[in-house]
C-alpha positions in Angstrom: -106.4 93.9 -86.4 -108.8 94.7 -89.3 -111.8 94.0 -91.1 -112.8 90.8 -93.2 -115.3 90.5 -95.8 -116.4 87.7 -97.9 -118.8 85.3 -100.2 -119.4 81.8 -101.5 -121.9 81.1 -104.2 -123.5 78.0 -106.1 -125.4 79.9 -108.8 -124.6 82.5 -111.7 -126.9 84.7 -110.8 -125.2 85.0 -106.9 -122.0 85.3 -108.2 -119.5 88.2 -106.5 -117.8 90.4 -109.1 -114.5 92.4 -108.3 -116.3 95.2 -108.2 -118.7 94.3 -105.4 -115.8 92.9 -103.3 -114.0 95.8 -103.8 -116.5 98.3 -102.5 -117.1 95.7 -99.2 -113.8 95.6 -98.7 -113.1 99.3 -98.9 -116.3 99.9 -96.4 -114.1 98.5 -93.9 -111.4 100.7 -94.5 -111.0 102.4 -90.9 -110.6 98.8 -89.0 -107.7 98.8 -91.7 -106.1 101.2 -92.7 -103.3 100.2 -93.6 -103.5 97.7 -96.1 -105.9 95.8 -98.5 -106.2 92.4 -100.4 -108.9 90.3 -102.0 -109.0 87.1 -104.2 -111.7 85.1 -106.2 -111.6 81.9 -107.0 -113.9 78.9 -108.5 -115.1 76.6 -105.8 -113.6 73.5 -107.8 -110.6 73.4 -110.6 -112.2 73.2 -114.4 -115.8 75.1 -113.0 -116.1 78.7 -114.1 -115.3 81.3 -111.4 -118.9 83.1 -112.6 -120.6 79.7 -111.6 -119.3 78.9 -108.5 -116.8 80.2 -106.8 -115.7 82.1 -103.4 -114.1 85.4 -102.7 -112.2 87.0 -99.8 -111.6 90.9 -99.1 -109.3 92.3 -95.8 -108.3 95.4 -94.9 -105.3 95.4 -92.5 -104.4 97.5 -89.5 -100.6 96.5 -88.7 -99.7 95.2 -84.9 -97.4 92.7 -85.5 -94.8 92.2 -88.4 -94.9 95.4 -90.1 -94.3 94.0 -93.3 -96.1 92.3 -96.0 -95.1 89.1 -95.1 -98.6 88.3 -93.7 -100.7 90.3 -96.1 -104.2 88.7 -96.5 -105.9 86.9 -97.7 -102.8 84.6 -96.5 -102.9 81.3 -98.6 -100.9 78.2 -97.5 -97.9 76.7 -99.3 -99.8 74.4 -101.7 -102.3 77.6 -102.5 -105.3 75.2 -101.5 -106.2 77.0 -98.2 -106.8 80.3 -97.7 -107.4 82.6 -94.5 -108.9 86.6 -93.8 -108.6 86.8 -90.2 -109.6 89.8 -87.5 -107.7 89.8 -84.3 -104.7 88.4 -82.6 -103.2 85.1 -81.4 -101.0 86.9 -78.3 -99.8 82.9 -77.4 -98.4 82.6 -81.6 -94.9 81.9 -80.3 -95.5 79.3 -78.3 -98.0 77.8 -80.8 -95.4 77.9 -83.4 -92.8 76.4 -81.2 -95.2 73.8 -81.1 -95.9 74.0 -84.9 -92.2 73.7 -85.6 -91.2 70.7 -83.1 -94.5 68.3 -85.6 -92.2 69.5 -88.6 -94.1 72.5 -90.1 -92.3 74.9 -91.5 -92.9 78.7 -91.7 -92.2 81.5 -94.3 -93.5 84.5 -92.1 -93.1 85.5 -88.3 -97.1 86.4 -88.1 -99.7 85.0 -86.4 -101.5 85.0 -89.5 -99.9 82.0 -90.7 -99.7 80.1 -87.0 -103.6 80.4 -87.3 -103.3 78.8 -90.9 -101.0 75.9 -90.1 -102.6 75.1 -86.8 -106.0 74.7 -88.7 -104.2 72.7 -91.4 -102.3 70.7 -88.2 -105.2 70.3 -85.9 -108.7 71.1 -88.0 -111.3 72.4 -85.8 -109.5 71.4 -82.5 -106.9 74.4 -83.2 -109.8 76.7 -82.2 -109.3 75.2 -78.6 -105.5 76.4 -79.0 -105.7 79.9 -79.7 -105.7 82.6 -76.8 -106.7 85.5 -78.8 -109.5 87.3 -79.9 -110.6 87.2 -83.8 -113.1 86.4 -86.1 -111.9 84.7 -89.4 -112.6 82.9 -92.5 -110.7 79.8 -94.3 -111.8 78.1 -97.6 -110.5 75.0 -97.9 -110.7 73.8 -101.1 -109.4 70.1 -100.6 -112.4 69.5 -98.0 -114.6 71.6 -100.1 -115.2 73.7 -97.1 -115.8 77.5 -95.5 -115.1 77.8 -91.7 -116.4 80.8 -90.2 -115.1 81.1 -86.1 -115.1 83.7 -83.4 -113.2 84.0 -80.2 -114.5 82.7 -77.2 -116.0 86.3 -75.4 -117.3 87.8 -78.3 -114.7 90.6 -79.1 -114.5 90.2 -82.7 -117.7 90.3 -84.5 -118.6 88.3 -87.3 -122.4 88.6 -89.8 -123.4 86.7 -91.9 -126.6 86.4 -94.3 -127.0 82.4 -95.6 -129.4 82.0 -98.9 -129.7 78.8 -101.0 -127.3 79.5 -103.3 -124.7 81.6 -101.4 -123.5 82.8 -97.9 -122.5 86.6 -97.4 -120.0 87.4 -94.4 -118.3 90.5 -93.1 -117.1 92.0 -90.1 -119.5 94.7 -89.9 -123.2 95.2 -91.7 -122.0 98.3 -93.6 -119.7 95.6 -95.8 -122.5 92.9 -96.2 -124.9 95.6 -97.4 -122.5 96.3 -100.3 -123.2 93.0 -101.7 -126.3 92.7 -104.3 -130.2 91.8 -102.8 -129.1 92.1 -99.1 -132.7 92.6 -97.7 -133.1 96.2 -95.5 -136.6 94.3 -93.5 -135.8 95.4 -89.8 -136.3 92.5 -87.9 -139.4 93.4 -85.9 -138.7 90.8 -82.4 -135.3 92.3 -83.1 -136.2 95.7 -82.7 -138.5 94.5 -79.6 -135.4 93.3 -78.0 -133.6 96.6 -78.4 -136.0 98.5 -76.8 -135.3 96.3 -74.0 -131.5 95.6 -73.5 -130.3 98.8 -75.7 -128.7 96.4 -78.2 -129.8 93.8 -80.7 -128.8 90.3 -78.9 -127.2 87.7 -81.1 -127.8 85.6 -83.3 -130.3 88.1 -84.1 -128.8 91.9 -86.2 -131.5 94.9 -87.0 -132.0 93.3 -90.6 -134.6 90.3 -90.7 -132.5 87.4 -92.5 -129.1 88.7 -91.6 -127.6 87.1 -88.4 -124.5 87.6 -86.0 -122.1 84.5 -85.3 -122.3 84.1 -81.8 -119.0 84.4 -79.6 -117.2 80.8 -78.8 -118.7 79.5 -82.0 -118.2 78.7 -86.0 -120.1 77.7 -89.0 -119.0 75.1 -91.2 -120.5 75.5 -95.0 -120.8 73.0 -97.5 -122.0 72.9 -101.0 -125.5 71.1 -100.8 -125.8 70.7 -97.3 -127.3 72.2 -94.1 -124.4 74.3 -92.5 -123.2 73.3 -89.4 -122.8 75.7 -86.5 -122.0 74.8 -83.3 -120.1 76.5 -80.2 -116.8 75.3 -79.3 -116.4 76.8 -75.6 -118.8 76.1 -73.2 -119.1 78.7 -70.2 -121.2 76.1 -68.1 -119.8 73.6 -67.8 -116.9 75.2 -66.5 -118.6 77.7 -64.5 -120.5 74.1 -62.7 -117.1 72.6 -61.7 -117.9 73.6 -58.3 -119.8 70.0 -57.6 -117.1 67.9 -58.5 -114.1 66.8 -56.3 -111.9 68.3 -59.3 -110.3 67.2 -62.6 -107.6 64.6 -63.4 -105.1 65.3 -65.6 -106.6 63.1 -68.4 -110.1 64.5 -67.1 -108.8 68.3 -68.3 -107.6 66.5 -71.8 -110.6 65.5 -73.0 -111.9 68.8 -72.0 -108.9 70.5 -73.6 -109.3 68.4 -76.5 -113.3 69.3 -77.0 -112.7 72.9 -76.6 -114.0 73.0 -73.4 -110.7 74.0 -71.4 -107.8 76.4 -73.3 -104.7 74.3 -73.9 -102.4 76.9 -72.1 -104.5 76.8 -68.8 -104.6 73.1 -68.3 -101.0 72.6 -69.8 -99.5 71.5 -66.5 -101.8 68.9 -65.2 -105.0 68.2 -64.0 -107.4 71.7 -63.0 -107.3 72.7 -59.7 -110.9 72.4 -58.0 -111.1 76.2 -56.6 -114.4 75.8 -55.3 -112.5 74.2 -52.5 -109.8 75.8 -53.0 -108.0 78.0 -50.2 -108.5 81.6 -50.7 -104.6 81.7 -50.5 -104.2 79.7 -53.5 -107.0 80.9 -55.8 -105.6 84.5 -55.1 -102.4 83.2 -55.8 -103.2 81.6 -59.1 -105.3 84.3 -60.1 -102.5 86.9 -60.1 -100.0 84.4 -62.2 -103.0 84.1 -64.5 -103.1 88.1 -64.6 -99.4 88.5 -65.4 -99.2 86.0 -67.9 -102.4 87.5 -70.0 -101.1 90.8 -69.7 -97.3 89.7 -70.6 -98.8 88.4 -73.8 -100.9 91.3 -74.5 -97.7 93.7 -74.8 -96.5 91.6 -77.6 -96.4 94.7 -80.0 -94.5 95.9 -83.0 -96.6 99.2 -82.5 -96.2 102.1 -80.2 -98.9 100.9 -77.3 -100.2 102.1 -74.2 -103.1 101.4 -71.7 -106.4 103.3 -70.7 -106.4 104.5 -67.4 -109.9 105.4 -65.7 -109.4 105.2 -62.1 -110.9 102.3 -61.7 -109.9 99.1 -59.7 -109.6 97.4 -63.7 -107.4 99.5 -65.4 -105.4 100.3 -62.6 -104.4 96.6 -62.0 -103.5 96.4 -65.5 -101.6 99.5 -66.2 -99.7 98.2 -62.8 -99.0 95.0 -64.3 -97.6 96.5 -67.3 -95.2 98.3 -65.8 -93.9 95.3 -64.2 -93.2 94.0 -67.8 -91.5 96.8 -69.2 -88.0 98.5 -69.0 -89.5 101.7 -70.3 -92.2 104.0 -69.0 -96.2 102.9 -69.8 -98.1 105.4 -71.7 -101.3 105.8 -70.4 -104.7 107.7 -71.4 -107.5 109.2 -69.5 -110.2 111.4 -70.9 -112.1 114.2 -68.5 -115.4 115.9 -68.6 -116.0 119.3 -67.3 -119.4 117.8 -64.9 -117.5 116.7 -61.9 -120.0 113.7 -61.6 -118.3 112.3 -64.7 -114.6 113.0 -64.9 -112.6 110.7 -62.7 -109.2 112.1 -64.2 -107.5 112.7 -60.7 -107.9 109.1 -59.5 -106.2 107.9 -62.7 -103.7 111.3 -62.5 -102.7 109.8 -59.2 -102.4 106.4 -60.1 -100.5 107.2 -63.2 -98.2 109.4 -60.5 -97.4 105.9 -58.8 -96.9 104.0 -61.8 -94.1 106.4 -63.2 -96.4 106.0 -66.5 -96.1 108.9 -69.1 -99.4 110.4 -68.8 -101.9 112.0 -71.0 -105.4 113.5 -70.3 -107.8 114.6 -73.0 -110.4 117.1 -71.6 -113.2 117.2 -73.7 -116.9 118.7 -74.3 -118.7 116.4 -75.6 -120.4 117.3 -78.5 -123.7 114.6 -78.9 -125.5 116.8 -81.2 -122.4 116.5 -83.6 -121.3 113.0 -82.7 -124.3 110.8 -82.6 -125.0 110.8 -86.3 -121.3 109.5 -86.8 -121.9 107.3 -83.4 -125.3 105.9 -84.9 -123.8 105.2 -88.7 -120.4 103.1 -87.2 -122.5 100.8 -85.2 -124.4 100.3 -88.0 -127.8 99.2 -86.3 -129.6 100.3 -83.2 -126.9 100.8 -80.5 -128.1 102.6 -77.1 -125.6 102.6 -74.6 -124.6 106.2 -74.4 -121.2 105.4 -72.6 -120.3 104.7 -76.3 -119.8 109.0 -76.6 -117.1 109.0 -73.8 -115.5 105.6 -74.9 -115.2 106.9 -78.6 -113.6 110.3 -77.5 -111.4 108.2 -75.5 -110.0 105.9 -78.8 -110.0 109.1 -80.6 -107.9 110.8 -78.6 -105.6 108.4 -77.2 -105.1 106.7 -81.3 -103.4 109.8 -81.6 -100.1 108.9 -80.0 -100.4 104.9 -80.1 -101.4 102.2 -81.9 -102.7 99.7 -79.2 -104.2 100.1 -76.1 -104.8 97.6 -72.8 -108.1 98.3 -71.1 -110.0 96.7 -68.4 -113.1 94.8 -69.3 -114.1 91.5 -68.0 -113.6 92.4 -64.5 -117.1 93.4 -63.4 -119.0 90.4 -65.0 -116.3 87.9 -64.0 -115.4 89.2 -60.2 -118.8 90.4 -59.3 -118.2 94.5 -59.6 -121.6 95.6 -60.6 -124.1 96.6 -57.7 -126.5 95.0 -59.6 -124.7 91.5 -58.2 -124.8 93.3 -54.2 -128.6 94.1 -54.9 -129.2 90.6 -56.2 -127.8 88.9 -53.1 -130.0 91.2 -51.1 -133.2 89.7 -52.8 -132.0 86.3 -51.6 -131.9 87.5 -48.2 -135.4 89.5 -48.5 -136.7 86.0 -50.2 -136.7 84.5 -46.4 -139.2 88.0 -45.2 -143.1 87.0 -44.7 -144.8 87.8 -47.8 -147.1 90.6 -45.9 -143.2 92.5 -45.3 -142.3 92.1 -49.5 -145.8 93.5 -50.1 -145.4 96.6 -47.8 -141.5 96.9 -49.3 -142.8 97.2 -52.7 -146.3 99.0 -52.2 -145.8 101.9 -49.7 -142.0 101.9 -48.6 -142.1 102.2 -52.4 -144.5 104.7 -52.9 -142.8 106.9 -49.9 -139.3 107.3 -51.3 -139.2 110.4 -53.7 -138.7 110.0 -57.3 -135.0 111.4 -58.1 -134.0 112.3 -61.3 -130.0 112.2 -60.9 -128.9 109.0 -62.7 -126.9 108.1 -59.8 -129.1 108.9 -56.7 -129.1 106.4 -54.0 -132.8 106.9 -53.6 -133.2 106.1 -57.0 -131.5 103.1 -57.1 -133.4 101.8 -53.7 -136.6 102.6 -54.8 -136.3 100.5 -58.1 -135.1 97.6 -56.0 -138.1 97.7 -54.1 -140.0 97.8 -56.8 -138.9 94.0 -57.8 -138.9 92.6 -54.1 -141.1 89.2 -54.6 -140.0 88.7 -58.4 -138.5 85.8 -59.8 -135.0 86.2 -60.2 -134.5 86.3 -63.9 -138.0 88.8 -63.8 -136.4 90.9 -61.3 -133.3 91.3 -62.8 -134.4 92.2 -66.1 -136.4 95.0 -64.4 -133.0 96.5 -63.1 -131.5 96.5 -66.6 -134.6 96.6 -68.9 -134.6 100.6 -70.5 -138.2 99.7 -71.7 -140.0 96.8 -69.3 -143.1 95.1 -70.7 -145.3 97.5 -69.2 -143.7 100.1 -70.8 -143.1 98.4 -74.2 -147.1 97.5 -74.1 -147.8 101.5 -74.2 -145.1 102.8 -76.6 -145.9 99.7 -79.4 -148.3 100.9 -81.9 -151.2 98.4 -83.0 -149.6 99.2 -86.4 -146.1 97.5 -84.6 -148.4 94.6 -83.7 -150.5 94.5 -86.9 -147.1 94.3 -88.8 -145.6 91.4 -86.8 -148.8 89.1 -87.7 -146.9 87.4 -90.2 -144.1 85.7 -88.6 -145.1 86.0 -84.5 -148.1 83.9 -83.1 -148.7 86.1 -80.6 -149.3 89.4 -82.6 -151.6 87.1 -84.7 -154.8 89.4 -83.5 -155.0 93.0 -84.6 -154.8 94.3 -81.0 -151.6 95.2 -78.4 -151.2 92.7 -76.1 -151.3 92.2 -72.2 -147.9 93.0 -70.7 -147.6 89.3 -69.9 -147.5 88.2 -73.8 -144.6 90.7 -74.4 -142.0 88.7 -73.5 -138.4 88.8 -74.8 -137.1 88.0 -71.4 -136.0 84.1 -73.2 -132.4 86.0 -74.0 -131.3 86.3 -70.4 -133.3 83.3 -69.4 -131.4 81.0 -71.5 -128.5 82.1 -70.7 -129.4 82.0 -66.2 -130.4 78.3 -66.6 -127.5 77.2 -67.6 -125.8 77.8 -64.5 -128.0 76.7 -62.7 -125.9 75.0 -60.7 -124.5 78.0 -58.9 -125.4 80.6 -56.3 -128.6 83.4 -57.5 -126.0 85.9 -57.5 -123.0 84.1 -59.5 -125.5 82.6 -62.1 -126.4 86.7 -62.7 -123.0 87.4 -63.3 -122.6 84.5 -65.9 -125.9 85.2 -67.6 -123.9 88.8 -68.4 -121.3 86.9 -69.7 -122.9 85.3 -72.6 -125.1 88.4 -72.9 -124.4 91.9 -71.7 -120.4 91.7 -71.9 -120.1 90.8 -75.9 -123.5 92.3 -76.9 -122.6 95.6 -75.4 -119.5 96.2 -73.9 -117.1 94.9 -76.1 -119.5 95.6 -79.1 -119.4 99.2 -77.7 -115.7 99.2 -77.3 -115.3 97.3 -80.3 -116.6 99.5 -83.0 -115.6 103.1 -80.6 -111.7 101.5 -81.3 -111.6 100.3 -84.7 -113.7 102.9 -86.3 -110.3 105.2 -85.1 -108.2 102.8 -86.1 -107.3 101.5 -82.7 -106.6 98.1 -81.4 -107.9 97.4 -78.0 -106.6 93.9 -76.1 -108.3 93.1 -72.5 -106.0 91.1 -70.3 -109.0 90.1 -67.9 -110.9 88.6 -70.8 -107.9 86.3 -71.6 -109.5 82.4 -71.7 -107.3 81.3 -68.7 -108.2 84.1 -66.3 -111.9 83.8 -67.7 -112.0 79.9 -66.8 -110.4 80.7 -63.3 -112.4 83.2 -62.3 -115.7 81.2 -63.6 -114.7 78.5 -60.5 -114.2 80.8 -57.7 -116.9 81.1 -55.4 -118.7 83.8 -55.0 -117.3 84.2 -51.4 -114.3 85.0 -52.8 -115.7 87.7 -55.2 -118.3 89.6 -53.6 -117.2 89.8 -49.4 -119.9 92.0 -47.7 -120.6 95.0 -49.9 -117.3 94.6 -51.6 -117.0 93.8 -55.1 -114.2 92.5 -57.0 -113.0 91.4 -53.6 -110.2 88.2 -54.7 -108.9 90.6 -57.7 -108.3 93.6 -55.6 -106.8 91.2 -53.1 -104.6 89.6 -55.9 -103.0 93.1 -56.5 -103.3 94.9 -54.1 -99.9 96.1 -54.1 -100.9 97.7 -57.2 -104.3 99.1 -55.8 -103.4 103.1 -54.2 -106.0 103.2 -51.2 -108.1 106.3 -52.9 -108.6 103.8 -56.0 -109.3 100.6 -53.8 -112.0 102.6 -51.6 -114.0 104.2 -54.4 -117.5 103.4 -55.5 -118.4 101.7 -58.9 -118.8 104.5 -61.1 -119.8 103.9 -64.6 -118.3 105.7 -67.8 -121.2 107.7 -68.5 -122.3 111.3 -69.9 -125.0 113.5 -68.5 -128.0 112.5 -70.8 -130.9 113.9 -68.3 -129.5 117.1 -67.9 -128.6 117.2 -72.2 -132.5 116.4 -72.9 -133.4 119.5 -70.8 -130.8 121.6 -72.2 -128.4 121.2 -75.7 -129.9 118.2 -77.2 -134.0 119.2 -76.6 -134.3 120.8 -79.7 -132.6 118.0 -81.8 -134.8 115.3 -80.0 -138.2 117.0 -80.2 -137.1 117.4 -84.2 -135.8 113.7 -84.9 -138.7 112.0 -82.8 -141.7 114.2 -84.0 -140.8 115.8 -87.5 -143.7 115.2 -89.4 -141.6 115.2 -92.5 -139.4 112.5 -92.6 -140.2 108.7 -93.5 -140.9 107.0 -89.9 -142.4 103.6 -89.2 -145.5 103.9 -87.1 -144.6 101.6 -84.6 -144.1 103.8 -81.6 -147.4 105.7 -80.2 -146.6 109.2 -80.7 -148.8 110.5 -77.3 -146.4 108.0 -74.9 -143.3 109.6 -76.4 -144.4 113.1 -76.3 -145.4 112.1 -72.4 -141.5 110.7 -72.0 -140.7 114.0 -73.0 -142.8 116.1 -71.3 -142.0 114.2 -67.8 -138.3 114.3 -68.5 -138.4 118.1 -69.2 -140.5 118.6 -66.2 -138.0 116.4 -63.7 -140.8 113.9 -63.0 -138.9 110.9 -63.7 -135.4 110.7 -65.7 -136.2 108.7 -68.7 -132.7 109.9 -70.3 -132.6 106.1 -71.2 -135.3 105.5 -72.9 -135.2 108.7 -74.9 -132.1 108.0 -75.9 -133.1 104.9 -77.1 -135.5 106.4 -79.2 -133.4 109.1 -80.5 -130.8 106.7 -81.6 -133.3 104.0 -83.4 -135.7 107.4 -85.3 -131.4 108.6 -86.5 -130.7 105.4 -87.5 -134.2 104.8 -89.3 -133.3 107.9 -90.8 -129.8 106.9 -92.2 -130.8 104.0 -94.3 -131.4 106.1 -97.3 -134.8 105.1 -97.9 -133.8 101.4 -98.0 -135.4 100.2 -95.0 -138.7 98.3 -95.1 -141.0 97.3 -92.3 
C-alpha cells in the first residue's frame, strides 16, 4: 500500500525537475512510510529529458515482501517498462503460477512485479485478472505509452490534471498541487454537488480542470493524440443477467476476456444464472465466495487484525478469519462515552465467541481539534462526519497492526440500508389513490412532530412522507440530499449564480434560479438507468454502488487509514463476491423488513443472536447536540468572521437562520452545518490560493 505520483510532458517549459517530484512524492509520505523512489526519464532515447520526458515518484507502506526487492518504481528486465502502483493483487500467487507455466520468469516474490509481467503478458486484458484493489501507472516506452488504471469499486484513488503539453497524476490532490501552474479555480457545479451528496462525485474534484479517474476504469495517453479513457468493468451488465436463461461457458469467456467477468469467478465454467437459482445454492455459493475473499485477504507479511463494530459485516468477517488461522485474530473496536454511539459490547461479545484477542479504544472525540487535520487529509470538501470516529478508529488500532479487515460492501450489495426497506414501501404506496399520497404527504405530514434526535423514528417517517408521489430517482435523492434544491435555491448567493455565467447556461441571467433549474440530480440518475432492468429497490442499491460506496465510504475510509499509515482490505468488496451478489434477487436480500437477509443466512453460524437481531446503526458522532454545545463557538467564528477571505456564494441571513433553528431545537440541521463548517475550513486552508 502507498502513494503514487507522477508526470509526462511534451514541451520545455512543462518539464518536471527532481525537485518538484521530490516534494510530490514526499506529500505522500504517511500512505508510505516506509520507503521512497522516483525516476525521470526522456520519453524517447537521443531526446533531452528537459524536452520530453516522464517521471514517477512512490512512497511505500510494506505488506508483503519486507524487502527491497519490489521497491518502486519497479522496472522490467529490459528497463523499457516501468510501474508505481497503490494497492494489492491478494490472487498474485495464483497469477504467477500462471505467469510461470507461459515461461516468464521472476526476480522478486511481490505482487509488484506479477502486476508488471501480466501487463507485459496480457496488455490491457490483465486488468480483468487482478482481484485487488489499486491504482497505478506504467510507461511503456516501446508502445510509446502511459496507462493509468483503478480497481474495479473505487478503493484506490487516482487524479489527474491533462493539459496540451503534459498530464499530472497523483494519488491524492495534496501531491498534484506540488507540481508548477496547477490551477486552485473551485469548480463551481462541483461545489453544487457537494452541497448535495457531502462529497465531490467523480470525474469531477473541488479544483476546476483537475479530475478523478473513475473506479473500473484507465486512461491510455499518447504523445499527439486524444487520450483514451474508458471503463473496463461494467456493473450493468452483470447486475441485468437476471433476463437471460444464464451463461455458457464460452458465453463467460468473452465476458471474462472484455473485462466484464473476473477470471477467478468464472474459472470453472459457465456462470450460474442466480436469478433462478435456488436460495440453497446462491447461499451456498455465496459463503465459498466469502471464504475464499477473506482467505486471500490474510495474505500478510505484517502483523494484521480486523475491525470489529458489532455489526452483522464485521462480525461475519472477523468469524471467517478465524476459520483461517491457527493463532488468535486481533480485533479492534472504538467506544464513545454517548450510549447512542458506542456499540462496544456487541463487538466485546462477539470478540468473546470468536476467542479473538481484543482491544477497545474509548475515546472523546475531540472535533474542535480534529477537523482541521480531518479537513486538510481529504484534501477537498469532505462532509461525512462518520469520518471522526472512523479516523480515531485507524489511529488507534495502527498502533498494534499493520493491516486491518473491515466490512464495507455489505449494505450497498445485500440491501442493509433502510433507505432500500423505505424504497420498497414507495412501490407499494405507488398502487394508493392519488387523493391517499396527497393526504400522506400534506397533513399526515404536517401532524407528526419535528424531532431533532438524528435517529428518531418519527423523524425518519415524516421525511418519507414527505417524498410519497415522487419519482423514484427524485424521491431518493430527497432521503440522501444534505441540501435539496429548495434549500440550495436559498443558501446560493446571486453572486454564486453571477459567477457561474461563464461556463453554465443556466446561470447565464444575473438572477437565482427556480428550484426546478437546480438540478445536479444527473449523478445518481445516470447511474439508476442503467439498471434498469431490475426491481425499484435493487436498481437503488446499485446506483450506490457506482456512487455513494467509492465517493464516500471507501473515500472516507480510504484517506481515515492511509493518512495513519494503515492498510484496510474489504473481503465483501472482493470482484467475485461483488458479481454474485449483483445477480441475486432481491428476494433473497431484503425478506420482509430484513436486510442483508442471504448473507446473514450464509453465516449464520457465525452470527451471535444479540448481533443478528439488532437494528442498522450507523458509525456516527453526535453533531446536533456538538452545535448546541462544544463546537457553537467554533462554528459561529468559521462561518461568520468577518475577517477572513470567504467567497460570497452562500447568503449569509439563511445560514445564520440554520443556526439559529438548530440552537433552538426547531429542526436538526447538524448536516448541513457541517457541511458548511467543513467547506468555509477548507476555503480557509488553501493559503490564499484559491480563486472563484
Amino acid at each position: 500500500m502507498c502513494g503514487i505520483c507522477g508526470a509526462v510532458w511534451t514541451k520545455g517549459s512543462y518539464a518536471v525537475d527532481q525537485e518538484t517530484l521530490d516534494s510530490a512524492t514526499d506529500a505522500l509520505r504517511r500512505r508510505g512510510p516506509d520507503d521512497r523512489g522516483t525516476f525521470r526519464r526522456p520519453l524517447t532515447k537521443g531526446v533531452p529529458l528537459e524536452e520530453k520526458g516522464v517521471a514517477f515518484g512512490h512512497r511505500r507502506l510494506a505488506i508483503i515482501d519486507l524487502s527491497s526487492a519490489g521497491r518502486q518504481p519497479f522496472v522490467n528486465a529490459d528497463q523499457t517498462i516501468w510501474l508505481t502502483f497503490n494497492g494489492e493483487i491478494y490472487n498474485y500467487v495464483e497469477l504467477r503460477e500462471e505467469l510461470r507455466s507461459r515461461g516468464r520468469v521472476f526476480r522478486t516474490e511481490t505482487d509488484v512485479e506479477v502486476l508488471l509481467q501480466a501487463y507485459e503478458e496480457y496488455g490491457l486484458e490483465c486488468l480483468a485478472k487482478f482481484n485487488g484493489m489499486f491504482a497505478f501507472a506504467i510507461w511503456d516506452e516501446p508502445r510509446q505509452r502511459l496507462l493509468l488504471a483503478r480497481d474495479r469499486v473505487g478503493k484506490k484513488p487516482l487524479v489527474y490534471r491533462l493539459e496540451a503539453n503534459r498530464l499530472l497524476f497523483a494519488s491524492e490532490l495534496k501531491s498534484l498541487r506540488k507540481f508548477p501552474n496547477v490551477p486552485r479555480e473551485v469548480d463551481l457545479v462541483a461545489l453544487r454537488q457537494y452541497l448535495t451528496y457531502q462529497y465531490v462525485p467523480h470525474p469531477r474534484t473541488i479544483y476546476r480542470g483537475v479530475s478523478k479517474l473513475p473506479p473500473a476504469s484507465y486512461m491510455l495517453w499518447r504523445e499527439g493524440e486524444e487520450p483514451i479513457v474508458e471503463r473496463y468493468w461494467r456493473v450493468e451488465e452483470l447486475a441485468n443477467f437476471d433476463d437471460r436463461v444464464g451463461l455458457s461457458s464460452d458465453e463467460a469467456a468473452k465476458l471474462r476476456a472484455s473485462g466484464v467477468l473476473g477470471a477467478a469467478a468464472t474459472s470453472s465454467g459457465g456462470v450460474p444464472n442466480l436469478s433462478r437459482a435456488s436460495f440453497d445454492e446462491a447461499r451456498r455459493e455465496l459463503r465459498r465466495r466469502l471464504e475464499d475473499a477473506v482467505r486471500l485477504r490474510m495474505r500478510c507479511d505484517t502483523p494484521f487484525g480486523a475491525f470489529l463494530s458489532g455489526g452483522i459485516d464485521s462480525t461475519i468477517v472477523a468469524g471467517l478469519m478465524r476459520n483461517f488461522s491457527s493463532e488468535k485474530i486481533r480485533t479492534f473496536s472504538i467506544g464513545f462515552a454517548q450510549k447512542e454511539y458506542d456499540e462496544t459490547p456487541f463487538a466485546r461479545r462477539t470478540a468473546e465467541r470468536f476467542g479473538t484477542e481484543h482491544t477497545e479504544f474509548f475515546v472523546e472525540p475531540q472535533a474542535k481539534e480534529l477537523l482541521p487535520e480531518l479537513v486538510y487529509q481529504y484534501d477537498e470538501p469532505f462532509a461525512d462526519s462518520s469520518a471522526i470516529p472512523t479516523w480515531y478508529l485507524c489511529q488507534t488500532t495502527r498502533r498494534e497492526v499493520t493491516v486491518a479487515l473491515g466490512g464495507d460492501g455489505g449494505d450497498e450489495f445485500f440491501c442493509g440500508y433502510d433507505r432500500y426497506k423505505a424504497a420498497k414501501l414507495s412501490l407499494a404506496l405507488d398502487a394508493i389513490p392519488g387523493w391517499l399520497k396527497k393526504l400522506l404527504a400534506g397533513p399526515v405530514r404536517a401532524a407528526i412532530p419535528n424531532s431533532v434526535r438524528q435517529r428518531s423514528p418519527l423523524r425518519r417517517a415524516k421525511r418519507f412522507l414527505e417524498t410519497v408521489g415522487m419519482d423514484v430517482v427524485e424521491q431518493y435523492l430527497q432521503w440522501i440530499a444534505i441540501f435539496n434544491r429548495s434549500r440550495t435555491t436559498e443558501l446560493l448567493s446571486d453572486e454564486y449564480w453571477s459567477a457561474c455565467r461563464e461556463f453554465e447556461p443556466d446561470a447565464a441571467a444575473f438572477r437565482r434560479p427556480s428550484a426546478d433549474e437546480l438540478d445536479v440530480v444527473d449523478f445518481l440518475n445516470d447511474a439508476y438507468a442503467q439498471f434498469a432492468k431490475r426491481d425499484v429497490t435493487t436498481a437503488i442499491s446499485f446506483a450506490d454502488v457506482l456512487t455513494y460506496l467509492p465517493c464516500d465510504i471507501l473515500t472516507k475510509v480510504d484517506i481515515a487509514s492511509m493518512s495513519n499509515s494503515l492498510e484496510t482490505r474489504a473481503p465483501l468488496l472482493d470482484p467475485n463476491v461483488v458479481e454474485l451478489a449483483l445477480q441475486i434477487p432481491l428476494k433473497y436480500k431484503l425478506k420482509g423488513r430484513v436486510g442483508k437477509y442471504i448473507l446473514r443466512e450464509a453465516c449464520r453460524d457465525l452470527l451471535p443472536d444479540e448481533i443478528d437481531a439488532r437494528p442498522k446503526t450507523g458509525f456516527g458522532v453526535p453533531l446536533d447536540s456538538w452545535f448546541r454545545g462544544e463546537l457553537n463557538g467554533t462554528l459561529k467564528e468559521i462561518l461568520f468572521d468577518k475577517s477572513t477571505r470567504q467567497a460570497p456564494y452562500f447568503n449569509r441571513a439563511y445560514v445564520e437562520r440554520l443556526v439559529k433553528e438548530h440552537e433552538e431545537r426547531q429542526f436538526d440541521h447538524a448536516a448541513r452545518l457541517w457541511s458548511l463548517l467543513v467547506f468555509r475550513l477548507w476555503e480557509s486552508q488553501q493559503d490564499g490560493e484559491v480563486s472563484f
